[in-house]
C-alpha positions in Angstrom: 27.3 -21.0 11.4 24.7 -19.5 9.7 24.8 -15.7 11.7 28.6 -16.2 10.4 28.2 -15.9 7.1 25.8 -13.5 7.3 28.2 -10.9 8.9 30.7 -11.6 7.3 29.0 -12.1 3.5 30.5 -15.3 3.1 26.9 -16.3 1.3 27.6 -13.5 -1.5 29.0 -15.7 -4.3 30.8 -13.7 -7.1 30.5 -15.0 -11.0 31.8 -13.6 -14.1 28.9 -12.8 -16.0 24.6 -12.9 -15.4 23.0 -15.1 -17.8 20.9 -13.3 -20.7 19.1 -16.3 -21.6 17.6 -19.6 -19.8 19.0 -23.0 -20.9 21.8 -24.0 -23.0 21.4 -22.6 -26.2 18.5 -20.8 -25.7 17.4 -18.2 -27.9 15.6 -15.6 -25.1 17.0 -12.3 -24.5 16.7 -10.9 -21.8 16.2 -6.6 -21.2 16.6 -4.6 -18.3 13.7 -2.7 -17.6 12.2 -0.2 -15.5 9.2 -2.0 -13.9 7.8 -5.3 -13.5 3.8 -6.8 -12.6 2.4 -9.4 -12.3 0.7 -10.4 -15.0 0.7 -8.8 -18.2 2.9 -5.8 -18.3 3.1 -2.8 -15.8 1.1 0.6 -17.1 3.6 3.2 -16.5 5.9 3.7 -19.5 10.2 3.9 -18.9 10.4 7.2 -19.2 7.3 8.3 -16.3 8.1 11.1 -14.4 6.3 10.1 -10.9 3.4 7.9 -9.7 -0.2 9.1 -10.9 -1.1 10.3 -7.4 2.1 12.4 -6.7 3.1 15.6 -7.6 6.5 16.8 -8.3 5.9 20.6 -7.6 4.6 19.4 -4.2 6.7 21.9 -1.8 8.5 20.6 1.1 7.7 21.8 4.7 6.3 21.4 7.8 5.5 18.7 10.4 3.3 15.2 10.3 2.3 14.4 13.5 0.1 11.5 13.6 -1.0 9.0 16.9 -0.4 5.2 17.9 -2.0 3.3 20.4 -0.5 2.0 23.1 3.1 1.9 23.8 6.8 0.9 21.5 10.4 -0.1 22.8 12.2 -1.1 19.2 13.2 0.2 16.7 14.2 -2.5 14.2 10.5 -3.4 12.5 12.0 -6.8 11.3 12.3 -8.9 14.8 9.4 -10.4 16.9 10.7 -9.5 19.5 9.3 -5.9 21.5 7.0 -3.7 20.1 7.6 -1.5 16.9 7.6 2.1 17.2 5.3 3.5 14.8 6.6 4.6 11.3 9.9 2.6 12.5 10.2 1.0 8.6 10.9 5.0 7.5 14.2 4.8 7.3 14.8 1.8 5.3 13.9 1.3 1.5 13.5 -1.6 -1.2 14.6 -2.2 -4.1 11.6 -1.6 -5.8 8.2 0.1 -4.9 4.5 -0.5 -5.2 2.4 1.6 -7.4 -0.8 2.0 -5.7 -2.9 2.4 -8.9 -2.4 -1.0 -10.1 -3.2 -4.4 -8.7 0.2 -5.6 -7.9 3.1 -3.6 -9.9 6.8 -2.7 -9.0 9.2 -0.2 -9.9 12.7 0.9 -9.8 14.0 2.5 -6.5 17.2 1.5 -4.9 17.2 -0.6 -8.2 17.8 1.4 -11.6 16.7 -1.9 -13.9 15.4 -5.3 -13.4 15.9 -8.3 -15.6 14.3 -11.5 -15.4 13.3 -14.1 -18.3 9.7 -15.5 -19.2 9.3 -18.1 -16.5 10.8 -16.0 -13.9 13.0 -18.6 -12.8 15.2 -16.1 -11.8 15.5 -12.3 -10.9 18.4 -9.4 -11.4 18.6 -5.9 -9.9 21.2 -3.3 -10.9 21.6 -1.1 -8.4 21.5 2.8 -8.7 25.2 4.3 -8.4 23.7 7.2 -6.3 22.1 5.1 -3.6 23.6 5.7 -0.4 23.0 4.8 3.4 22.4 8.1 5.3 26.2 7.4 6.7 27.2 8.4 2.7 28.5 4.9 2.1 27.0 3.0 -1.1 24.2 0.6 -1.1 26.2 -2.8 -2.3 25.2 -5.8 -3.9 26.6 -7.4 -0.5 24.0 -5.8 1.6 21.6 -7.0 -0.5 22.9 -10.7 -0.2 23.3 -9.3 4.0 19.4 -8.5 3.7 18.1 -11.9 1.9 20.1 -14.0 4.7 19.4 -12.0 7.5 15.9 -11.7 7.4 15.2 -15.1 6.5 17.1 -16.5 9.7 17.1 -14.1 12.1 13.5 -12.0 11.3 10.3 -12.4 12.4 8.8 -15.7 10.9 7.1 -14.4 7.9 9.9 -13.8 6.3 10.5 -17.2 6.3 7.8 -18.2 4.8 7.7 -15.4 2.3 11.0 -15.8 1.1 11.0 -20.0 1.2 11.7 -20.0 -2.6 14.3 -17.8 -3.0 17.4 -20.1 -2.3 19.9 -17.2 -2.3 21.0 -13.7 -3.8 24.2 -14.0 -5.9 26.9 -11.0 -7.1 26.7 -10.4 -11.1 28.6 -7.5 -11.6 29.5 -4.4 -9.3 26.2 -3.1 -9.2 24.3 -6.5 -10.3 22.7 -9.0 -8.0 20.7 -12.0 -9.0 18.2 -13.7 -7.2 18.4 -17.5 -7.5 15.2 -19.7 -6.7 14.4 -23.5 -5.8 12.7 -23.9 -9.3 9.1 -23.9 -7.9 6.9 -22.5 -10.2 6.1 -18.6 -8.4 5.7 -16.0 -10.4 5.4 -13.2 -7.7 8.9 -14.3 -6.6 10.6 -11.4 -8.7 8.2 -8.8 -7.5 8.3 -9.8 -3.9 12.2 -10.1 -3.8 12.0 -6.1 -4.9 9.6 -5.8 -1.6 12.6 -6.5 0.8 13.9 -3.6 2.8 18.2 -3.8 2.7 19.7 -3.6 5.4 23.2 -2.3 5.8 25.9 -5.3 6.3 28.5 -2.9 7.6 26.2 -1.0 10.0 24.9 -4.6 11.8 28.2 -6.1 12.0 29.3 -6.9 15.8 25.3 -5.8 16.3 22.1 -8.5 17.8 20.1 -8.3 15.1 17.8 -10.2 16.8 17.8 -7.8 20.0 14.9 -4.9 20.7 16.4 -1.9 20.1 16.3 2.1 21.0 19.0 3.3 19.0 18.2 4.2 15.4 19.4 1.7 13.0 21.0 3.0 10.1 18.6 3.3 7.0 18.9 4.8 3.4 15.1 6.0 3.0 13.9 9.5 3.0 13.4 10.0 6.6 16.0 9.0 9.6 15.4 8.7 13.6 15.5 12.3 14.9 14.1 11.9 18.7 13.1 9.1 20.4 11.2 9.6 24.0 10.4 6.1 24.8 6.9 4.4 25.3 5.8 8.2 24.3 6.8 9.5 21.1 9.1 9.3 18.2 10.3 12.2 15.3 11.9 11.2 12.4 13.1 13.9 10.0 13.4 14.0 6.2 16.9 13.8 4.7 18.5 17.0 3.4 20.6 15.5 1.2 18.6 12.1 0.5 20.1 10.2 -2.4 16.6 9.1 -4.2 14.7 12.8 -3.8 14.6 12.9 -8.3 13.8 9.0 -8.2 10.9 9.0 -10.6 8.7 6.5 -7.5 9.6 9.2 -5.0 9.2 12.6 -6.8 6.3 14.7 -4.9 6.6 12.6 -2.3 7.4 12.3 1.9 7.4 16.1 1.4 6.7 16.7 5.2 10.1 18.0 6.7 9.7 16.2 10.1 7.1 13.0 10.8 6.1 12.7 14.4 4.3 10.2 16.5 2.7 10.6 19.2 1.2 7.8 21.7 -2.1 7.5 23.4 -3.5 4.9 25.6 -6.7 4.2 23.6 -8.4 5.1 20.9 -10.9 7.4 22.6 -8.4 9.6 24.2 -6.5 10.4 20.9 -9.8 11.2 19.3 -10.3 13.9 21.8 -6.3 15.1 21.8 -7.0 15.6 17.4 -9.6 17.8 18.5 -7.4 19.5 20.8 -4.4 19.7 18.3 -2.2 17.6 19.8 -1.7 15.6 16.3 -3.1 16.4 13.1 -5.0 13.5 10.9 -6.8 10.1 12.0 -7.7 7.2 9.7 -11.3 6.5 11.4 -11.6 2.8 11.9 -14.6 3.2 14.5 -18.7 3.9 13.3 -19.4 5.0 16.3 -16.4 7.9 16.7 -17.3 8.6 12.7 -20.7 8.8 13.6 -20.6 10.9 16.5 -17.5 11.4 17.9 -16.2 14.3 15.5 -17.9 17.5 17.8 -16.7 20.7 18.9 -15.3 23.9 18.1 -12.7 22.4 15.8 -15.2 20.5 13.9 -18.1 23.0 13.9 -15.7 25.9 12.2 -14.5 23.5 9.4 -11.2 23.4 10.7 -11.3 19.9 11.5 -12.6 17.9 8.1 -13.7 14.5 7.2 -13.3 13.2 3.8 -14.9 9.6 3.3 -12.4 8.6 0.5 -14.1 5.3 -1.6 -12.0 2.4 -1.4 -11.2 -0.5 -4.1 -9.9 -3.8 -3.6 -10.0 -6.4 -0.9 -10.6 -5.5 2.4 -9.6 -8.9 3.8 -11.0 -11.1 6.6 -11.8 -9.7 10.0 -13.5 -11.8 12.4 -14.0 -13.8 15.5 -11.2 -16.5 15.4 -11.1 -19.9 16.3 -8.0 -21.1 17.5 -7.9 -24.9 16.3 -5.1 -25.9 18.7 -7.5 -26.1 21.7 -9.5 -29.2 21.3 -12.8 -27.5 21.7 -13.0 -26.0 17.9 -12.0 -29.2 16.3 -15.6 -29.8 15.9 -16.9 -28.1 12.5 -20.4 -28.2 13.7 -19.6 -26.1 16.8 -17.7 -23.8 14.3 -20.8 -23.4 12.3 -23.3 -23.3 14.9 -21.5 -20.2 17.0 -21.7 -18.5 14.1 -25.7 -17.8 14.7 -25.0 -16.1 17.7 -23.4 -13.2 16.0 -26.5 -10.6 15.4 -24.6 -8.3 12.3 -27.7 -6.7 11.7 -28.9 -5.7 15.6 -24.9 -5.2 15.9 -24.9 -2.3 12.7 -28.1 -0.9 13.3 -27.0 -0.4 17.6 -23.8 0.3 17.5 -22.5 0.8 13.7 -24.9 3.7 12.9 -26.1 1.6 9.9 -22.3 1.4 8.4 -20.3 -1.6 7.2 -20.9 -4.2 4.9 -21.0 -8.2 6.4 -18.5 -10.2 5.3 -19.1 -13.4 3.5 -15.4 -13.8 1.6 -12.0 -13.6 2.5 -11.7 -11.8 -0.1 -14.7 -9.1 0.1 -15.1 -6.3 -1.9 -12.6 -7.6 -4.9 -13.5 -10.1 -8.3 -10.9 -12.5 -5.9 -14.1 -13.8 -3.3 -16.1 -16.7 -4.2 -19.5 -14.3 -4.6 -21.2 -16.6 -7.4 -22.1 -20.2 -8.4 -18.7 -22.4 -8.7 -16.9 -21.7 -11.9 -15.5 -24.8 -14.5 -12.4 -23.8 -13.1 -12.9 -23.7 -9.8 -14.3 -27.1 -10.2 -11.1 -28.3 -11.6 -9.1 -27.7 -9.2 -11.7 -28.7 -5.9 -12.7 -31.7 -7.7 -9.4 -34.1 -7.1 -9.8 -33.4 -3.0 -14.2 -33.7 -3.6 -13.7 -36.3 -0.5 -12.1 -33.9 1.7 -14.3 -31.2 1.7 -17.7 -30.4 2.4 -20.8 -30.6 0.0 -21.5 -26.8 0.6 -18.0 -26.0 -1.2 -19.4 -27.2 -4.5 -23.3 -26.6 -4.3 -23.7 -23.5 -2.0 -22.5 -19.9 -2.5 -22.0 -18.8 1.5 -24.1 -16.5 3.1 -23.8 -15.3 6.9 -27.0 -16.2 8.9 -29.4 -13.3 9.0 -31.4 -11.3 11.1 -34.1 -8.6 11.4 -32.3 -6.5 13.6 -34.7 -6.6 16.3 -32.6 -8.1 18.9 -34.6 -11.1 18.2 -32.6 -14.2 16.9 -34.5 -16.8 18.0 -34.8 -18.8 14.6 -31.0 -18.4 14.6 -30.7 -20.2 17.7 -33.1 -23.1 17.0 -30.9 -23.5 13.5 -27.6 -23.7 15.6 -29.3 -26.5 18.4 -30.3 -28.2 15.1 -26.7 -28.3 14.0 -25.0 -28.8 17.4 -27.8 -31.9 18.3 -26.3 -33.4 14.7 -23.0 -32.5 15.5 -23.3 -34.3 19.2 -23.7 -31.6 21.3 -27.0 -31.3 23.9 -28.0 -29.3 26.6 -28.0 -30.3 30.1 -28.7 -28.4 33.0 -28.5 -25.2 31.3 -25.1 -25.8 29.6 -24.2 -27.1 26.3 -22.3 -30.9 26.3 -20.1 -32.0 23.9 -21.6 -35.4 24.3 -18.3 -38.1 23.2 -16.3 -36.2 25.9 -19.0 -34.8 28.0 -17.4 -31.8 28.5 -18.8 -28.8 28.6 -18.2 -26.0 25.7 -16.7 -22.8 27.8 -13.9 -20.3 26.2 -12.0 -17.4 26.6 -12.0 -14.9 24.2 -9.0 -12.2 24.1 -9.0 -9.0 23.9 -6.1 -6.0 23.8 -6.4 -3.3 26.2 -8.0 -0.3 25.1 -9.6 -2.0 22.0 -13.1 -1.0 21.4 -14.3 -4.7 20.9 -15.9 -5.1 24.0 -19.2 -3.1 23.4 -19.4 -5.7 20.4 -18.2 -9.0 22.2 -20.6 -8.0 25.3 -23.7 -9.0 23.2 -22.2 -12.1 21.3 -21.2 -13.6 24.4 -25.2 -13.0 25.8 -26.1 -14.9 23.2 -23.8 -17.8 23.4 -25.3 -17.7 27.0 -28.6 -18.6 25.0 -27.0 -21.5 23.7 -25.6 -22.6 26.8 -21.9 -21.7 26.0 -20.0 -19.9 29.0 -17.9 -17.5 26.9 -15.3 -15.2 29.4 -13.9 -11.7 27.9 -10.4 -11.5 28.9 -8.7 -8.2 28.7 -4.7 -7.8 28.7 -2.3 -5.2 28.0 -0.7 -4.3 24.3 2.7 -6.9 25.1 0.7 -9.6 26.8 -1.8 -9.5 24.1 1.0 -9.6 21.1 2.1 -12.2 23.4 -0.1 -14.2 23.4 -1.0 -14.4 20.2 2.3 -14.9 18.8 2.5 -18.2 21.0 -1.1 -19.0 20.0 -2.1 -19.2 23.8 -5.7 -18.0 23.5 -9.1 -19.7 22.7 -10.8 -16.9 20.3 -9.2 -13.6 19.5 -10.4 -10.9 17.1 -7.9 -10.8 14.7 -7.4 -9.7 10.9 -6.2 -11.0 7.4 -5.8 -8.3 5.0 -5.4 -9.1 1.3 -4.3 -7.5 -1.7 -5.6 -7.3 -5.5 -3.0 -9.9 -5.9 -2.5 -12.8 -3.3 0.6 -14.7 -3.5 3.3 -16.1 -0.8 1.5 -14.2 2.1 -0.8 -16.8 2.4 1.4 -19.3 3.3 1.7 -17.6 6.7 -1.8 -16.6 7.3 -3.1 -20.5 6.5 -0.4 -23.0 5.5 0.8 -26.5 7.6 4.0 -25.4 7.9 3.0 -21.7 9.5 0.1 -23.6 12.0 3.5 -25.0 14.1 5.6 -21.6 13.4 5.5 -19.8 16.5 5.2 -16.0 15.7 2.9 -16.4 12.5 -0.2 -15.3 11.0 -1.9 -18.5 11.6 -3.3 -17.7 14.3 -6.5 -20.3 13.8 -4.0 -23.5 13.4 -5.2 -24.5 9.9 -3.8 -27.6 8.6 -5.3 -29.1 5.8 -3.2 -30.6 2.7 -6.5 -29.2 0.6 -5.6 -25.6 1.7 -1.4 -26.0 1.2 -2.2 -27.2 -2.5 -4.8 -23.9 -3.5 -1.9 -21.9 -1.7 0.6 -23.5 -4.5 -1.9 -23.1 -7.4 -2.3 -19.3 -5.9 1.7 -18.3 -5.8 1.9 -20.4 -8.7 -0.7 -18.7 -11.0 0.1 -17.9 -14.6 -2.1 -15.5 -15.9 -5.1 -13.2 -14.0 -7.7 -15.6 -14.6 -5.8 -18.8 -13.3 -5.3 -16.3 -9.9 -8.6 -15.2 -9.5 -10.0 -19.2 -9.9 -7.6 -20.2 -7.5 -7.9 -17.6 -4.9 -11.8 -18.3 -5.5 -11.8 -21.6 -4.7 -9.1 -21.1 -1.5 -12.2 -18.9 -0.3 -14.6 -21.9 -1.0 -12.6 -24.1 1.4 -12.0 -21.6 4.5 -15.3 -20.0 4.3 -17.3 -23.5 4.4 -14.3 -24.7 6.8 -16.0 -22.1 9.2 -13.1 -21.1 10.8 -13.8 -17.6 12.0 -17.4 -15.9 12.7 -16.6 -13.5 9.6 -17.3 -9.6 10.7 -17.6 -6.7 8.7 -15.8 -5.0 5.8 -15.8 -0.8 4.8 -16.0 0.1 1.5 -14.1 3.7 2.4 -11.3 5.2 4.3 -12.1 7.5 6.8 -10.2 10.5 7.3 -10.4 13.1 10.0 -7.6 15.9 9.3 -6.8 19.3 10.4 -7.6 21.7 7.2 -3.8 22.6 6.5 -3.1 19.6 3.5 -3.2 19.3 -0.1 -3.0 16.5 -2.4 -2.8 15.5 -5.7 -6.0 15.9 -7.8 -5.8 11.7 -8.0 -6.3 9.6 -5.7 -4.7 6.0 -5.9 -6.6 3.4 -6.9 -6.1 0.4 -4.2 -5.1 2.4 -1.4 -4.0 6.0 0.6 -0.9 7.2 0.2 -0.6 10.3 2.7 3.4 10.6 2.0 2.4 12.1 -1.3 0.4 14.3 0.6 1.8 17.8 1.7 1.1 20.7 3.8 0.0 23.3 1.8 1.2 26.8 3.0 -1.5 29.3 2.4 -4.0 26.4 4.2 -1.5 26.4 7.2 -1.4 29.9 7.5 -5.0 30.4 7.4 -5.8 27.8 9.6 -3.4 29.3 12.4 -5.5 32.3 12.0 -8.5 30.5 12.2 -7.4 29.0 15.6 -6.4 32.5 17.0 -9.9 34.2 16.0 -11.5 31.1 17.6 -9.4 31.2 20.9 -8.3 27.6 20.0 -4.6 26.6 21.2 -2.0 26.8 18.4 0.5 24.2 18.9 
């Protein structure tokens, strides 16, 4: 069976020797190197010392205590089942690791050098002799074979679909494993594959992998489970003795000596606890609390500060969500015509404090979104399904439906009865008719407890009221929520699709066939359409930056006009809220925050306990 070989490691197959070149006779050498991207080759030289935005002289101290929302009961990030405790992927590492200043490049970490020919058919990692599980065992090849087949059919489902390609991970040597794929053409294969978190074979044997979880499961990362109060809190603490500490990806970094969580049950109660102390930095993702919600003593003496840090690359899609599985939204006009309901502009200017940008791209904010008239080779690749799509894709750049901001959106309306009267809809009585099955168009739309949607939803569903559609808000609690969606039994949810620089096998599970009847995966609207599985292959299988950008381009022509989602809003910064006691690199990254090359700087610390005391604040 296959949870057999898996414990056991029957799957690890042993040969005499990796292949250095591809084909009989072939004359291509292959050379271990240090790092790997994409396209083209990655910026930081063999011999770098640490990332741009760490420092190595960081020092090493003191306590990162951060929130979550709502409530956790596992502790093993890779399973569907139960809720994750925050920060619960700590303890575990990859073989490689991300640089945040480029688009999509990996380097060595549990991996000393990767090898991998010109078509990237296959991949090899050696492995660093000094890696070790925090038990003082060796990270093995076998664990990494243990990892591959483990997560693949025992993980949560995007594993799956992320891994499809890779058929299996082979012994080449001691510390060598190889990678061997199907032979479809995906060039993020290597780079993904370094992505995995290993798992240790030994540690999970006679264990459900598959089974939520409070024990802490044994890792080889930087920090390891130190206290776990359940449903309140967790503490992880950093290694003394960690393997990887003068690995040139983690020099200057996770320099806090303990990382602590702390739960809340909604956003606007941990606001008020930062203020208080009780944790010590917030990512803002709410207008309204940047706007106004930062007040009091804390704030006024600059001991609380807020840094608004610019931020480039996609910001992904957020938006309402059609659920195509309910019989309703099959109906493109509908789609469409719901979409002038939205007011964005009454919706920023009331409630947004005049922030946020409106999304018209699933990939905003990035040279990936489909922001300009169609490209040559955009139209080579639409043109062969021309009969599948609609005209818009080819002739139209989208653009949301506007308003003044005055509340007023009757033109909106009177466009959306004009597209709902051609799509065979009418009004009677007061409600809108889907006139072939003379049903009436009513839905639910789902929200998670404690969410701060509804001051948002509460005016979209008074206009749909205009309309004549009877849209209900239903709120449920954090499990019956993640429920729910992960068995797709909901009509419209508020959900989110976050993209990278460089798109690849991800979107499989946010929009493929094959994910659309996978319970558990990202998506979550039900799309299938043979148009969109072939732009996914043309995306994983990209050869250079320009073939990716015209691919993920014209993906965005087809989903935006296939108006699937009521697209929302995108930032073009991360907000930070943060007690005055950290330091940081003079760089920031690039494409992201990366607060575990953050420290806390001693003098700061000391001052701001002083601070406190002169102020008659509580000192934790």
């Amino acid at each position: 069976m296959r949870d057999r070989r898996a414990r056991t490691g029957a799957t690890v197959v042993v040969v005499a020797l990796l292949a250095s070149s591809v084909g009989v006779g072939a004359a291509e050498e292959v050379r271990p190197v240090h790092g790997v991207a994409m396209h083209g080759s990655p910026a930081l030289p063999p011999d770098f010392a640490h990332l741009p935005y760490a420092d190595p002289n960081a020092p090493k101290g003191g306590r990162l205590t951060l929130a979550a929302i709502g409530t956790f009961d596992n502790l093993n990030p890779f399973i569907l089942k139960g809720n994750d405790a925050a920060g619960s992927g700590l303890p575990f590492e990859s073989l490689t690791v991300q640089n945040l200043d480029e688009a999509f490049s990996e380097y060595g970490l549990l991996a000393e050098t990767i090898e991998m020919p010109a078509d990237r058919s296959w991949v090899a990692f050696t492995l660093r002799p000094e890696a070790r599980w925090h038990d003082g065992r060796p990270v093995t090849v076998r664990d990494v074979a243990f990892s591959l087949e483990t997560l693949k059919s025992k993980g949560e489902p995007f594993y799956r679909a992320y891994y499809a390609n890779v058929v299996r991970a082979e012994a080449a040597g001691e510390r060598r494993v190889k990678f061997v794929f199907d032979g479809t053409l995906n060039r993020e294969l290597p780079l993904i594959v370094g992505q995995m978190p290993i798992l240790p074979e030994h540690y999970w044997d006679g264990r459900d992998f598959e089974k939520t979880t409070l024990e802490p499961p044994l890792g080889s990362g930087a920090y390891r489970v130190k206290a776990v109060d359940p449903g309140r809190s967790i503490t992880y603490e950093r290694v003394a003795d960690y393997w990887g500490a003068d690995v040139p990806v983690m020099r200057g970094r996770y320099n806090y000596d303990e990382v602590r969580y702390v739960y809340f049950r909604d956003p606007n109660v941990a606001l008020e606890a930062l203020k208080a102390g009780e944790f010590d930095l917030r990512i803002e993702n709410s207008s309204r609390f940047w706007a106004t919600g930062y007040t009091g003593p804390a704030v006024e003496r600059g001991l609380i500060r807020k840094e608004a840090i610019p931020r480039e690359g996609g910001a992904g899609m957020q938006g309402f969500v059609y659920n195509l599985r309910r019989p309703i939204f099959k109906n493109r006009a509908l789609r469409e015509a719901l979409n002038y309901a939205f007011d964005f502009e009454w919706t920023r200017k009331n409630l947004f404090y005049d922030n946020y940008f409106r999304t018209e791209s699933y990939f905003p904010n990035s040279e990936l979104g489909a922001r300009g008239p169609i490209s040559e080779a955009e139209r080579a690749l639409l043109e062969p399904f021309r009969d599948r799509l609609p005209a818009e894709v080819f002739e139209k750049v989208y653009e949301a439906p506007k308003t003044d901001g005055s509340g007023n959106i009757r033109e909106n309306l009177r466009k959306a009865f004009e597209i709902l009267k051609a799509g065979g809809y009418e009004v009677r009585q007061g409600k809108l008719v889907e006139l072939a099955s003379g049903r009436p168009v009513a839905f639910e739309i789902l929200l998670d407890q404690g969410g701060l949607f509804e001051r948002i939803v509460g005016p979209f569903v008074k206009n749909l009221e205009r309309l004549g559609v009877e849209a209900r808000i239903r709120t449920v609690d954090d499990a019956q929520y993640q429920r729910r969606l992960e068995e797709f039994d909901f009509d419209m949810v508020v959900a989110v699709f976050p993209q990278s620089l460089s798109p690849g096998n991800e979107q499989r599970n946010f929009w493929s066939s094959a994910a659309a009847r996978q319970t558990g995966s990202r998506n979550l609207i039900g799309i299938e359409d043979p148009v969109v599985d072939a732009l996914i292959d043309k995306i994983i299988q990209a050869p250079d930056r320009d073939a990716l950008v015209a691919a993920c381009r014209a993906l965005d022509r087809v989903l935006i006009w296939g108006h699937y989602v009521i697209p929302h809003w995108h930032n073009r910064e991360t907000w930070i809220a943060a007690w005055d006691k950290f330091a940081r690199a003079p760089k920031n990254p690039r494409y992201g925050i990366d607060l575990f090359a953050w420290w806390i700087d001693p003098a700061k610390e000391r001052a701001l306990a002083e601070a406190r005391r002169a102020a008659g604040l509580v000192v934790r």
